[in-house]
N, C-alpha and C positions, 0 to 999 in steps of 0.2 A: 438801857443806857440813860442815865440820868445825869443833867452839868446843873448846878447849885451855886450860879455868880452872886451866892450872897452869904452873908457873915453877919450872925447873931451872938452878941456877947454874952447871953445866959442861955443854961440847959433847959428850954421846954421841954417839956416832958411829951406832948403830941408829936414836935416833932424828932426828937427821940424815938417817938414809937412808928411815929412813919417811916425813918432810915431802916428802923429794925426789920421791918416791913418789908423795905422793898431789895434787903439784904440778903432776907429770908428767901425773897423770889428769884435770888441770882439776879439780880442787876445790881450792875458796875456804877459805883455813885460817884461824883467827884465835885469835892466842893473846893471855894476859893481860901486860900488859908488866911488871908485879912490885910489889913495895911494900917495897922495901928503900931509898927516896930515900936517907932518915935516917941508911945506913951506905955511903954512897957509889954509889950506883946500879949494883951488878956486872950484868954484862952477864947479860941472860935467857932463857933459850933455851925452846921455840923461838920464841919476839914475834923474837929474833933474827936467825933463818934469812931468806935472800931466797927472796920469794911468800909470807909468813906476814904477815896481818898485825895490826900488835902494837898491843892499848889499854891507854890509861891512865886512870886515873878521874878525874872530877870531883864535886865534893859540891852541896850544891843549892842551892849561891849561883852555881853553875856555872865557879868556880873552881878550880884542879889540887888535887888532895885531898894532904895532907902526906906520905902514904906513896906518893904515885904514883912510881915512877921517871918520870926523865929520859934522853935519850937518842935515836940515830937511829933506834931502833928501834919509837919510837912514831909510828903514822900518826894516828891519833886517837885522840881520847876520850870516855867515854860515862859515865852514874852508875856511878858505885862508892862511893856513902857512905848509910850506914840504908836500904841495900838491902832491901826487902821479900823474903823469902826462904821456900822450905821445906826443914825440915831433916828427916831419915829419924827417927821415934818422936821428933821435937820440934815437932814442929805447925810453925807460922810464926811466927819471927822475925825481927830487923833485924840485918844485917851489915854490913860495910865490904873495899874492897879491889878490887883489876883483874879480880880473877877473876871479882866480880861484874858488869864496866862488860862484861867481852867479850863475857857472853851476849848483851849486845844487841845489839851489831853483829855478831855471827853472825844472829842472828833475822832482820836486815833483809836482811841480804844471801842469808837463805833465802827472803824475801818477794818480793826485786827477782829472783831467779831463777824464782821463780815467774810473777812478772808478766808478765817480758822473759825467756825463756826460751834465745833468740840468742846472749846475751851470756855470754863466757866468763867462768872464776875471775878475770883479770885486769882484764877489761875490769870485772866486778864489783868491786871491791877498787877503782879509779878513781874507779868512780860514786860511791862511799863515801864517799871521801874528798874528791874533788870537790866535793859536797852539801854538806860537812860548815860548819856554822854558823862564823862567826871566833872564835877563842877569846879569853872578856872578859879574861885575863893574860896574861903577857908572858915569855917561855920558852922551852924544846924539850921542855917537856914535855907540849904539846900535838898534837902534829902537824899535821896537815892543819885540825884544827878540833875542834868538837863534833856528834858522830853527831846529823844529822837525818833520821830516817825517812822521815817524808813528804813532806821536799826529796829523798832518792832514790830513791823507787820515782815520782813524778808528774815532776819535773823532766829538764831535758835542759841540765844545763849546759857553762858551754864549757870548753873545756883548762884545765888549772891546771899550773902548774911542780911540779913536788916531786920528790922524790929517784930519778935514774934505776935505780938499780939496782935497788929496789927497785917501778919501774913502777907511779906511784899517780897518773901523770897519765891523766885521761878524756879519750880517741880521739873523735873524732866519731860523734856517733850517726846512729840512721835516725831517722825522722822520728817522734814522739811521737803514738803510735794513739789516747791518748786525745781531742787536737786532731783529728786526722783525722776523726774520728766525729762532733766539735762542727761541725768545717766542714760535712760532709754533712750532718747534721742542720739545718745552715743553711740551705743548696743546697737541700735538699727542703722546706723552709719557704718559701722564696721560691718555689719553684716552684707552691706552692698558691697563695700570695696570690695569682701572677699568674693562674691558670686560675679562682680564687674571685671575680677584678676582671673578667676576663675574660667566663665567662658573666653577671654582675649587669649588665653594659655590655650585652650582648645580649639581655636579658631585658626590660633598659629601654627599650632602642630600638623592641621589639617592640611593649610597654605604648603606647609614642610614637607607635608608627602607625597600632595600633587605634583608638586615640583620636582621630587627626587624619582618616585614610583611612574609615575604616568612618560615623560620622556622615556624611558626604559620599556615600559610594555608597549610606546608606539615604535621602538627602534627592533624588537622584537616578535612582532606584530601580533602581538596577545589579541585571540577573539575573545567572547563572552562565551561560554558555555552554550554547550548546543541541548534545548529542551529537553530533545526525542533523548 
């Protein structure tokens, strides 16, 4: 898991080949997609590169924040405005900007590989996007949506279209363990009702025949079988 709260306006070529790199290795990259809207959204690198992938922020009406860039290179969006922060000998303060929105979609996508351990940097990056909330504006400068956490680490949703080359449609998944464990725990609930209905049914029949058979064998004065 890799977060990249930063934004270089030309293609290095090192760090080009370090994305490549660490793309190769299956980890999940995610960089800030930039905050230059205002002077024409230069292209950002690396939210640019293919397998990286790039947010943009929203402020807390959940709307694209004015300095968010625009562009293919945004899959989503997450806060990036009066971000709660800590700053090194500044204690905590409030910030604004991309760099702030990515840490949290890095976070989640280090939480969903925790959970679901299976699933590669790709297939992560999918689920991400996939999950992701519909965005309340109208634009490219939301991508896929807005990052919801806890629609990707519990959900298993279906395909979505988005852009191929950068590979941010979710593959079909395996079956969701947390359901699995609900169902069993089902299965084995029922199974006691029935063995809990079960014995009370023969407990009572027994009560039923004490009651009926025994009065009767003492009014008739039934012995026990004699050994000999």
């Amino acid at each position: 898991m890799l977060n990249l709260s930063v934004v270089l306006y030309a293609d290095h070529p090192a760090v080009r080949s370090a994305i490549a790199y660490a793309v190769r290795r299956d980890v999940v990259v995610v960089a800030a997609a930039g905050n230059l809207h205002g002077t024409g959204d230069p292209r950002p690198y690396p939210a640019a590169y293919d397998g990286v992938l790039g947010v943009g922020a929203i402020g807390a009406d959940g709307t694209r924040s004015p300095f968010s860039q625009t562009g293919p290179y945004v899959d989503l969006v997450a806060p990036g405005g009066d971000v709660l922060m800590a700053a090194p000998g500044q204690g905590h303060h409030r910030a604004e900007g991309t760099s702030y929105a990515a840490p949290f979609v890095a976070a989640t996508a280090a939480l969903l590989r925790q959970y679901r351990p299976g699933l590669s940097a790709v297939e992560v990056a999918r689920r991400l996007v996939a999950s992701a909330d519909p965005a309340p504006g109208r634009g490219d400068g939301y991508g896929g949506g807005v990052l919801n956490p806890y629609r990707a680490v519990t959900e298993s949703p279906e395909p979505v279209a988005d852009r191929p080359a950068r590979g941010a449609a979710l593959a079909v998944d395996r079956p969701d363990p947390a359901a699995a464990a609900r169902q069993a725990r089902r299965a084995t609930a029922r199974e006691r009702a029935l063995l809990v209905a079960g014995a009370t049914g023969a407990a009572a029949t027994a009560v039923l025949l004490l009651a009926v058979v025994l009065p009767r064998g003492v009014r008739r004065r039934w012995r026990p079988a004699d050994p000999a």
